[in-house]
PABALO-283947 format. One line per 2 residues: for each residue x, y, z of C-alpha. Coordinates in nm, 2 decimals. Example, Ala and Ser with C-alpha at 12.3 -4.5 7.8 and 13.67 -1.06 7.14 Angstrom:
# residues 2
1.23:-0.45:0.78  1.37:-0.11:0.71
This chain:
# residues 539
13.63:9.98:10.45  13.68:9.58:10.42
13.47:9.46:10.09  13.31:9.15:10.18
13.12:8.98:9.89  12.81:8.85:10.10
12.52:8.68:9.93  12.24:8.88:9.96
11.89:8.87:9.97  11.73:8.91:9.65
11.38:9.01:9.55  11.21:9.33:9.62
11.02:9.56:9.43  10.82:9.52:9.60
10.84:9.08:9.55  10.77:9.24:9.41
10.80:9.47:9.45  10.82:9.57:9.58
10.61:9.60:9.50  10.64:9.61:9.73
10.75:9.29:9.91  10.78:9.06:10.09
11.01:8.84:10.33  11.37:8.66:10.35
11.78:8.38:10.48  12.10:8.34:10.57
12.33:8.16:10.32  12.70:8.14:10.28
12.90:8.44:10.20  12.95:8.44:9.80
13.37:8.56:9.89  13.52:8.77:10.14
13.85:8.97:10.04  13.94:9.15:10.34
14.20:9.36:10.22  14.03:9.46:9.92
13.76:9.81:9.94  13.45:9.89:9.81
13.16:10.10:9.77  12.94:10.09:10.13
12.63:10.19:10.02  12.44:10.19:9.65
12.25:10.46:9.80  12.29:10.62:10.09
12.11:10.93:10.30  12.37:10.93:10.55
12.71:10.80:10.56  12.76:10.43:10.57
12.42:10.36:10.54  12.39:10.08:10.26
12.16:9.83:10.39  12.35:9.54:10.27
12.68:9.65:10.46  12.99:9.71:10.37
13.00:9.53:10.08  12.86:9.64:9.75
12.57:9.43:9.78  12.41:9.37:9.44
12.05:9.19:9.53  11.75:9.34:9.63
11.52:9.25:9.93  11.17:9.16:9.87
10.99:9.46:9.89  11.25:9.71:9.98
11.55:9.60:9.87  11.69:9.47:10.22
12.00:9.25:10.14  12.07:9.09:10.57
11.95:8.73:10.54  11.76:8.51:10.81
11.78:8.18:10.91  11.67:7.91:10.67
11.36:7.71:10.63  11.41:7.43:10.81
11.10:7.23:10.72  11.16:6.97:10.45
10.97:7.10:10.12  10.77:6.81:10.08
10.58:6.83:10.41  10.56:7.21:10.30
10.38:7.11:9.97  10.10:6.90:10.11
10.02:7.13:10.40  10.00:7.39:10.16
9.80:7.21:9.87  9.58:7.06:10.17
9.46:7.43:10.25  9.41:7.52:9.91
9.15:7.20:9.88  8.98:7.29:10.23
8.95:7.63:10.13  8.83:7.53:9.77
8.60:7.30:9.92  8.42:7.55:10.20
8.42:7.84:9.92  8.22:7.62:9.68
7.97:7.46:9.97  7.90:7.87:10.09
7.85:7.95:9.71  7.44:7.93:9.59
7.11:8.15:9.56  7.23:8.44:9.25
7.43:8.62:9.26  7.46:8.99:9.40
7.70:9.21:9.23  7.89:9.42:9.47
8.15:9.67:9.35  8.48:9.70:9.52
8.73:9.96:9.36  9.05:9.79:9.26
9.35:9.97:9.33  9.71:9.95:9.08
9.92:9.69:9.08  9.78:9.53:9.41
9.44:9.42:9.19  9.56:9.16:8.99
9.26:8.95:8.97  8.92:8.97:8.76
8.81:9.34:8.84  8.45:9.30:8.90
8.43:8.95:9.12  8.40:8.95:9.45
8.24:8.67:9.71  7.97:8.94:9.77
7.91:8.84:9.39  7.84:8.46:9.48
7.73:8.40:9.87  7.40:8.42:9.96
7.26:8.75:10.05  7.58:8.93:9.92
7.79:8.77:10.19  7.62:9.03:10.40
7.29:8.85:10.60  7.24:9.12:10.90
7.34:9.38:10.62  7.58:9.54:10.83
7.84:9.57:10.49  7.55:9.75:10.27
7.42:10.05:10.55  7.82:10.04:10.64
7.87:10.17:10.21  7.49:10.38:10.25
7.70:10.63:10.51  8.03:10.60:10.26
8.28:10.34:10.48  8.37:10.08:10.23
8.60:9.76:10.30  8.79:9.50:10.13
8.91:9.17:10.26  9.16:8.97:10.02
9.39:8.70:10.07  9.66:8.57:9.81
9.82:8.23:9.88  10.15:8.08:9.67
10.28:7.71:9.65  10.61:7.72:9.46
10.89:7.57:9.45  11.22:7.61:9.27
11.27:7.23:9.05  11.61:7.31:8.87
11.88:7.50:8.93  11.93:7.85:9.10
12.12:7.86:9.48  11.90:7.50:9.55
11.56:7.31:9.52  11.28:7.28:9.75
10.90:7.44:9.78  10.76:7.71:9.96
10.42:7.82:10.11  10.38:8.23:10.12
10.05:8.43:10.18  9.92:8.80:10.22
9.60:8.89:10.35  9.53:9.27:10.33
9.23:9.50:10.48  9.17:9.77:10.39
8.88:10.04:10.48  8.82:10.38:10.25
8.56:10.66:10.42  8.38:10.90:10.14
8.34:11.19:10.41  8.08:11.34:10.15
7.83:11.07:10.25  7.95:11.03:10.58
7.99:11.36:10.76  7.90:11.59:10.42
8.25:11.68:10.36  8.26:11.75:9.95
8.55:11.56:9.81  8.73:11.43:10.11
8.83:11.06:10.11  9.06:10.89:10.38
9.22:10.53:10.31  9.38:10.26:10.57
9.50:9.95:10.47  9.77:9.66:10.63
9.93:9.35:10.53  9.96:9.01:10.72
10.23:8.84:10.58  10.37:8.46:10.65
10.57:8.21:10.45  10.79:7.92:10.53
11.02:8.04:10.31  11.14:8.29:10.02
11.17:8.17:9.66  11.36:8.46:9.52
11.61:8.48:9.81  11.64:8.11:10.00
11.59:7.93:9.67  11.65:8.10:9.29
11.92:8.38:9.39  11.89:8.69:9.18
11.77:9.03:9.18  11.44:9.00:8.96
11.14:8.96:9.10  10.95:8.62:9.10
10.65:8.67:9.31  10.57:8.99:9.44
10.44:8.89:9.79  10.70:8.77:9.90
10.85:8.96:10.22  10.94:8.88:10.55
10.64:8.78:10.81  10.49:9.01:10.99
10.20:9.26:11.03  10.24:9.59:10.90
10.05:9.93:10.84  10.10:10.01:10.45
9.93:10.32:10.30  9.69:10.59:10.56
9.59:10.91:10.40  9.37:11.15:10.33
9.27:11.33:10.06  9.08:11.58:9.88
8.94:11.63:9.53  8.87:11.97:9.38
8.70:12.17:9.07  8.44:11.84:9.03
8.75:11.60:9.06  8.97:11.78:8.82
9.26:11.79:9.05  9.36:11.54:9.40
9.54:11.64:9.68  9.68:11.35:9.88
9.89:11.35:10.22  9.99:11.07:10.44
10.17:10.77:10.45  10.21:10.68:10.04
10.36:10.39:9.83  10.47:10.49:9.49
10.42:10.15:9.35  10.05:10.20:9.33
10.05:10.54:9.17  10.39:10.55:8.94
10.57:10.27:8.68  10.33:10.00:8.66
10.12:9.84:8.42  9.72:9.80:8.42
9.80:9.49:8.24  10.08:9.35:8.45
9.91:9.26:8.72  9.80:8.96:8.65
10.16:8.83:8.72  10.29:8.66:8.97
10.64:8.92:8.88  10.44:9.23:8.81
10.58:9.40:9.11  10.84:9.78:9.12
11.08:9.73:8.88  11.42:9.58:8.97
11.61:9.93:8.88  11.40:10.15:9.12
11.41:9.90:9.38  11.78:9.84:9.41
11.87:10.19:9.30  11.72:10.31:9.57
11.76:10.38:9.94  11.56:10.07:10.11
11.44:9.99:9.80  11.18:10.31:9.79
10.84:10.34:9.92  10.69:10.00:9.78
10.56:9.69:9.86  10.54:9.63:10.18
10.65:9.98:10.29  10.58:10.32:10.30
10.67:10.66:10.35  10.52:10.99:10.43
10.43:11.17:10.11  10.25:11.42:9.95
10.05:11.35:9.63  9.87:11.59:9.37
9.75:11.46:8.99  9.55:11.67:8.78
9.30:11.56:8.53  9.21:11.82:8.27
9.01:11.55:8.03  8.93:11.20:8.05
9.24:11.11:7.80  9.54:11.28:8.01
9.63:11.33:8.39  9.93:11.45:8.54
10.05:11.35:8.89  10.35:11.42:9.10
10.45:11.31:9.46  10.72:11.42:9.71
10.83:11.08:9.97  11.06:11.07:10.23
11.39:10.93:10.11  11.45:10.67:10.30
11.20:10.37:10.46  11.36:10.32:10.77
11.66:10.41:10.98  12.00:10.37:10.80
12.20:10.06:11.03  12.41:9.92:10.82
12.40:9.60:10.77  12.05:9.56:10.88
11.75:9.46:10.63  11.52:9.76:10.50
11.17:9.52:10.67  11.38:9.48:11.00
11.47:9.84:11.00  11.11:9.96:10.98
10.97:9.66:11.14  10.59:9.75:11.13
10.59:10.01:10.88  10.56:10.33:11.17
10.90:10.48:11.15  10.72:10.81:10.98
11.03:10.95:10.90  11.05:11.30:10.74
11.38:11.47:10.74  11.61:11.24:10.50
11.63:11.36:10.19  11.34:11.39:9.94
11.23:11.11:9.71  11.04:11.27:9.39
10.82:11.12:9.13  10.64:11.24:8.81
10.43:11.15:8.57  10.22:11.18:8.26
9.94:10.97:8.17  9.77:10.95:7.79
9.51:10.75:7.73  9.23:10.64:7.52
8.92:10.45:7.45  8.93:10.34:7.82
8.50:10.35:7.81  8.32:10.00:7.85
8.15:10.15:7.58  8.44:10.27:7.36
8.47:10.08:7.01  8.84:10.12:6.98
9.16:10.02:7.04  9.25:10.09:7.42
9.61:10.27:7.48  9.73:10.41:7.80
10.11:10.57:7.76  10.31:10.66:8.08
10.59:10.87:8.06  10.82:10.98:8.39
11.09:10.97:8.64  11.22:10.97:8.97
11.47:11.20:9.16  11.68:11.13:9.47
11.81:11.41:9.68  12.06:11.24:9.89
12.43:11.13:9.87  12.51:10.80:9.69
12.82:10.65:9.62  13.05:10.56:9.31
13.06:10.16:9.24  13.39:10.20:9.09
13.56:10.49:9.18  13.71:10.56:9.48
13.74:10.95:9.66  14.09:11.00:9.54
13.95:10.88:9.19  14.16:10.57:9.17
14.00:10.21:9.09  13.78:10.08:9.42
13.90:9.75:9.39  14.30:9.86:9.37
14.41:9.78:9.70  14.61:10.07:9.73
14.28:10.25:9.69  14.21:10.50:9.98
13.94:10.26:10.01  13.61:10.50:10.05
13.41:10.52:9.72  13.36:10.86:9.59
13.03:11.02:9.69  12.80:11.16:9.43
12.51:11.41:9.46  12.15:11.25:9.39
12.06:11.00:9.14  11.74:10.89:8.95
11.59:10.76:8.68  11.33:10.77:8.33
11.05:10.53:8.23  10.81:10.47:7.99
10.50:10.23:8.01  10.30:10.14:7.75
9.99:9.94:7.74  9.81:9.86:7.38
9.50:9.64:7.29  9.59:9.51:6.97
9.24:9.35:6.95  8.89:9.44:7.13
8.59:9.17:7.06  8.26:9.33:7.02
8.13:9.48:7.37  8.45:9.44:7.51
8.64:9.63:7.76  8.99:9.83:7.77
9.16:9.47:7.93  8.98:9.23:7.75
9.09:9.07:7.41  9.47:9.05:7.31
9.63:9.29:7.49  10.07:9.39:7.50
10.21:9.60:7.78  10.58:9.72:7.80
10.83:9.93:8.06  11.15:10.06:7.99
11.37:10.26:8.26  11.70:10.39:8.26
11.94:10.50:8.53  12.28:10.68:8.56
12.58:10.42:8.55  12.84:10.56:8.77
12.57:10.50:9.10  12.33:10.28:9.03
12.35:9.87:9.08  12.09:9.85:8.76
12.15:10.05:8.45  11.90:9.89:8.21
11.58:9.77:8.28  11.26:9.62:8.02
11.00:9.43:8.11  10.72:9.35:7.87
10.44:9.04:7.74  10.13:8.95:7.62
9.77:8.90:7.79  9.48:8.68:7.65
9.17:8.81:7.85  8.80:8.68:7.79
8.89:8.47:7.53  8.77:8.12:7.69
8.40:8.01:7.57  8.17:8.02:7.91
8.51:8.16:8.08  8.48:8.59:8.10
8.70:8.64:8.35  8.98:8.40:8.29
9.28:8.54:8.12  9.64:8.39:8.05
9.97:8.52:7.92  10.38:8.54:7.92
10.57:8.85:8.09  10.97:8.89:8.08
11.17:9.08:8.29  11.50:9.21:8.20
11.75:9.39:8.42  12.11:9.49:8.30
12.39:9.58:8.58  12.54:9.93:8.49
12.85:9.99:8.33  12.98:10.06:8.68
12.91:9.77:8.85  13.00:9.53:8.54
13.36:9.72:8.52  13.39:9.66:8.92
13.40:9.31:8.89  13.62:9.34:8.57
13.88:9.58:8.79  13.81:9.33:9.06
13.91:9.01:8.88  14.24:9.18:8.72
14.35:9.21:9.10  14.26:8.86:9.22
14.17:8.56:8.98  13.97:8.41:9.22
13.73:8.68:9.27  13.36:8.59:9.20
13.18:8.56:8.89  13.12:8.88:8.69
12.77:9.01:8.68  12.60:9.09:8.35
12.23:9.07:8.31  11.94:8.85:8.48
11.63:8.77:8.25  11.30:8.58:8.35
11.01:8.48:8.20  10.67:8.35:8.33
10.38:8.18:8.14  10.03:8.19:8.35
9.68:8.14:8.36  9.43:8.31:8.57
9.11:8.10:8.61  8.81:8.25:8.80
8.65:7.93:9.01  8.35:8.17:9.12
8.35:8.51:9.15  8.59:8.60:9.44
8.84:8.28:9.40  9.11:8.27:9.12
9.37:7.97:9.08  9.64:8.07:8.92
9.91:7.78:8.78  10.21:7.98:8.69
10.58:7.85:8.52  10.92:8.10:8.60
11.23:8.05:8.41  11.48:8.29:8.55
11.84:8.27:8.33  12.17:8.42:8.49
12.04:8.47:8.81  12.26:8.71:8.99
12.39:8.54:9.29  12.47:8.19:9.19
12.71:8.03:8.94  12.69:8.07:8.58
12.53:7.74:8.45  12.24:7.78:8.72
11.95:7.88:8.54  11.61:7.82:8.78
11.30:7.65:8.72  10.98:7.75:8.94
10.68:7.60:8.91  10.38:7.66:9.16
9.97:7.77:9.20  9.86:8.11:9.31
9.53:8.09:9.50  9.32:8.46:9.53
9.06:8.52:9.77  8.84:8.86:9.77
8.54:8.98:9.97
């Protein structure tokens, strides 16, 4: 196997995700040593089946993990940035001219890491009638069929530094529909849930822009219209345990933060997204899965859920979105992707006094085959060239976390996310098979805190994400061989300062500043600068 050192596409997690994730272009190739092997695959399910082909590809695709690039944007980013802002005025504009009468409150469940805006506001909150004049919306919810409508918008661009400069548009709109059976066909504890994601941008920050493996924000994926989660499932013993079955994403269920999502980063953490196989079952795909948590009091819950291995069909070479274009494949016979974990938590009641806590302690568990990034089969160095060349294949991989989120100060009727609030994640993988070894992400949210201004909040997050020993001694073997080889790869850091302001219930701006340092995939020295405006709109 040749070891070509292409640029790949960064950003995942779901872009988070990839979280989850979100879309990507094609750039240079960072070096190619043809005579000179490495490892195919980071992860594979079946031989040669590394997305980012036969290269050890060391970036992640925007919401899987997917390293192939497409062409670049070839708008200028100026023209870009005044379309863009232009919308966000119109839309501003029309939102504010439907707004009047008082307003109706209308309750929409808000669902992990995909609810990153004030919890309880809605445009049923501020049109007239409850944005529902024939009442179709209200007899819809009487027989148990609820839906949401949202639609995030981002204007960034990168200013300094990283692979080059220029802006970006990006957008997600996402239905989804949730049918109580009880109330609708008087089916105790039965629930089914549908929902899609219409993705479009004219360009990728993370990947066409910054470089780098971390996520900056976590819609960004390539454009298309895809199914994401369909399930059903069924509560028992008054709610005490849930059975779920159907297409799942483990980025809404397992290793995120309540108070994460507020960030434009919050998205699956870099190590589970470029650890595994197409980046896992996050943002914006999913696999077939089988779900169970049980809740034996209101201050601990246990889940667990078995995925499919694998999002798509292994090609090498071929991006994780590309391979499972619309999110359908439904694959079920690659090896099993496991999760678990443990939830304790307290003073989460609006009418708890105390300080709020929720602790999260798991893992993850791969079943497949993934290979060495340093070894090769006959155990000598992957980047000797007298290597044999084919990395040595190990059984399985996977990973620990702990995520913590603590109020450190609750004002008097407050709830469990208002006040001063700190949130923090830590995972660790093995070394010898994983691109990430090391990952921490962590900061600090000021919610309610703004006289006349409940819902606004603001805050910093960092991410952190540390190669593994593996890959760092790679590119250490790798330069000993050939002084020209590229730079070494160490750690990548960001942090992001934002503020969430609620214009009227149902429409958030959100400015937002990125510093990423060390990005991955460009040359020491080119630390990024992104500065842009979220825009949030739910019904």
């Amino acid at each position: 196997m040749k070891l070509s050192w292409q640029a790949a596409t960064p950003g995942c997690a779901g872009e988070g995700r990839s979280a989850t994730s979100r879309p990507h272009a094609a750039s240079p190739p960072r070096r190619s040593l043809p005579a000179w092997r490495g490892p195919a695959t980071a992860a594979t399910t079946a031989p040669s089946s590394y997305p980012g082909g036969s290269a050890p590809n060391f970036s992640r695709d925007t919401a899987c993990c997917g390293r192939a690039r497409l062409a670049a944007p070839r708008k200028r980013s100026g023209t870009i940035a005044m379309s863009a802002a232009r919308r966000l005025l119109q839309a501003l504009a029309l939102l504010a001219a439907l707004a009047g009468a008082s307003p109706v409150r209308a309750q929409i469940e808000e669902r992990g890491p995909r609810s990153d805006g004030p919890i309880e506001s809605t445009l049923r909150n501020a049109l007239p009638d409850g944005g529902d004049p024939f009442g179709v919306v209200r007899r819809l919810s009487d027989r148990g069929v609820e839906f949401r409508l949202s639609y995030i918008t981002d204007l960034l661009g990168n200013i300094q530094g990283g692979r080059r400069q220029g802006w970006i548009n990006q957008g997600l709109f996402e239905p989804s529909l949730r049918i109580d059976f009880e109330r609708l066909a008087g089916l105790p504890g039965l629930t089914a849930y549908v929902n899609a994601f219409f993705i479009h941008n004219t360009g990728r920050i993370r990947r066409d822009y910054v470089g780098g493996v971390n996520t900056i924000a976590a819609i960004e994926a390539m454009p298309r219209i895809r199914l994401s989660e369909a399930w059903l499932e069924q509560s028992l013993a008054g709610g005490m345990v849930r059975l779920r079955a159907g297409q799942l994403a483990a980025d809404v269920e397992f290793l995120f933060s309540d108070l994460s999502v507020m960030f434009l980063q919050s998205d699956f953490p870099t190590i589970a997204a470029l650890n595994l196989p197409g980046g896992g079952p996050a943002f914006p795909l999913a696999t077939p899965g089988a779900m169970i948590q049980v809740e034996p009091s209101s201050r601990f819950n246990f889940r667990a859920a078995i995925f499919n291995g694998d999002t798509g069909v292994p090609r090498r070479g071929v991006d994780d979105q590309v391979r499972n274009r619309y999110n359908t494949n439904f694959r079920l016979r690659d090896p099993a992707l496991l999760f678990a974990e443990a939830r304790l938590q307290r003073n989460q009641e609006p009418e708890a006094t105390g300080l709020a806590r929720i602790l999260r302690l798991g893992g993850w568990a791969h079943l497949g085959r993934f290979e060495d990034f340093r070894l090769a089969a006959d155990g000598s160095l992957l980047a000797d060239p007298a290597s044999v060349g084919t990395p040595l294949r190990r059984r399985g991989t996977g990973g620990l976390y702990a995520v913590l989120d603590q109020q450190l100060w609750r004002p008097a009727g407050g709830d469990a996310l208002s006040g001063l609030s700190v949130f923090g994640r830590v995972s660790v993988a093995p070394s010898d098979r994983s691109t990430i070894g090391f990952y921490a992400d962590g900061g600090m949210v000021f919610a309610n805190l703004v006289p006349g201004r409940p819902n606004d909040r603001f805050g910093f997050s960092m991410i952190h994400a540390r190669f593994s020993d593996a890959v760092r001694r790679f590119d250490r073997d790798l330069a000993r061989f050939d002084p020209d080889a590229p730079p070494r790869r160490t750690a990548e850091t960001n942090l992001e300062l934002t503020y969430l302001a609620e214009i009227m219930p149902g429409f958030d701006l959100q400015p937002v500043v990125a510093h990423i340092w060390n990005p991955s995939e460009t040359r020491s020295g080119r630390n990024a600068l992104v500065m842009g405006l979220r825009a949030r709109v739910l019904y």
